[in-house]
C-alpha positions as CSV (number, residue, x, y, z in Angstrom):
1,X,-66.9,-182.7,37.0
2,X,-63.0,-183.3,36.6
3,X,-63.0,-185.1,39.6
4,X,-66.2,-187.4,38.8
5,X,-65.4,-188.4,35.5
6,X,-61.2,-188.1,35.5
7,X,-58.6,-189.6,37.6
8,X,-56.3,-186.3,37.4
9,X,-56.9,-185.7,40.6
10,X,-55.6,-188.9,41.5
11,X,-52.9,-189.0,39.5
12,X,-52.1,-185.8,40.9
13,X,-51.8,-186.2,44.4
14,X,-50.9,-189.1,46.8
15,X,-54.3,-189.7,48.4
16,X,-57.7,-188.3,48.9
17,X,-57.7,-185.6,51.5
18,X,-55.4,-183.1,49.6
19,X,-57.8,-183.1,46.2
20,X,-60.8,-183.2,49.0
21,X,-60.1,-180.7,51.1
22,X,-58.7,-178.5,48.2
23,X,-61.6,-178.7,46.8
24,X,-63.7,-176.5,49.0
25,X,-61.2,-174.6,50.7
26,X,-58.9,-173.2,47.5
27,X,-60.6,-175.0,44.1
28,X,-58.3,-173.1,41.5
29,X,-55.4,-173.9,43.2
30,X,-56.6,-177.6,43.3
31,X,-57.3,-177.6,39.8
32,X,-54.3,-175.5,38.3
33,X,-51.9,-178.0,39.9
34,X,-53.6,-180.9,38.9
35,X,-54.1,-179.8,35.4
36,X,-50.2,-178.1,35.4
37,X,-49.2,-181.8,36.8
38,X,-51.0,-183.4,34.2
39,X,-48.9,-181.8,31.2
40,X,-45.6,-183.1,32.7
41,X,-45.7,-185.4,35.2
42,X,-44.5,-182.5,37.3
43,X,-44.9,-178.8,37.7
44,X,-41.8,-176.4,37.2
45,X,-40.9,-173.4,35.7
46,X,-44.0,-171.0,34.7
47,X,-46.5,-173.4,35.7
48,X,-45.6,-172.5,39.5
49,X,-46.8,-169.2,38.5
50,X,-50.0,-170.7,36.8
51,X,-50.7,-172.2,40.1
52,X,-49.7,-169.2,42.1
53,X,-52.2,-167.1,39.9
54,X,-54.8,-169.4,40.8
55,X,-53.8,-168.8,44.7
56,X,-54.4,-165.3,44.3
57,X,-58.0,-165.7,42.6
58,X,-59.2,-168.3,45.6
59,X,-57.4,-165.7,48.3
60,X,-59.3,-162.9,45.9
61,X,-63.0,-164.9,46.3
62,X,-62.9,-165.1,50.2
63,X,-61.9,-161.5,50.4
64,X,-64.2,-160.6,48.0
65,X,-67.2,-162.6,50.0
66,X,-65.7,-161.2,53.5
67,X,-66.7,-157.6,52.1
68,X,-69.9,-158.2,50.4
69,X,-70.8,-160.1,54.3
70,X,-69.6,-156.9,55.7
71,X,-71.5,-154.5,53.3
72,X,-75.1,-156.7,53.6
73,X,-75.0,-156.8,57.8
């Protein structure tokens, strides 16, 4: 929806691919840095951890898929 109906994305980053691919390889990363980017024309400070956070919970969904892929087979 944010990237329909905003240009936070765009503002964001440079050009397409980044917000693209980001989107369906690591979403909350995508969208914590856009929306910490947003608030300042920059991120710094505790918003690197914000967007580190988010890191962890897009590393956290593809681990958690791995094992439910593992547990099903």
């Amino acid at each position: 929806m944010l990237f329909l109906f905003t240009d936070l994305l765009s503002r964001a980053f440079d050009g397409w691919i980044v917000p693209f691919l980001g989107f369906f390889l690591l979403p909350w990363t995508t969208l914590a840095y856009a929306v910490m980017w947003a608030s300042s024309e920059s991120v710094q400070g505790f918003e690197w951890f914000i967007v580190a956070f988010a890191f962890f919970v897009d590393l956290g969904a593809f681990a958690g898929g791995g094992r439910r892929r593992r547990q099903t087979a």
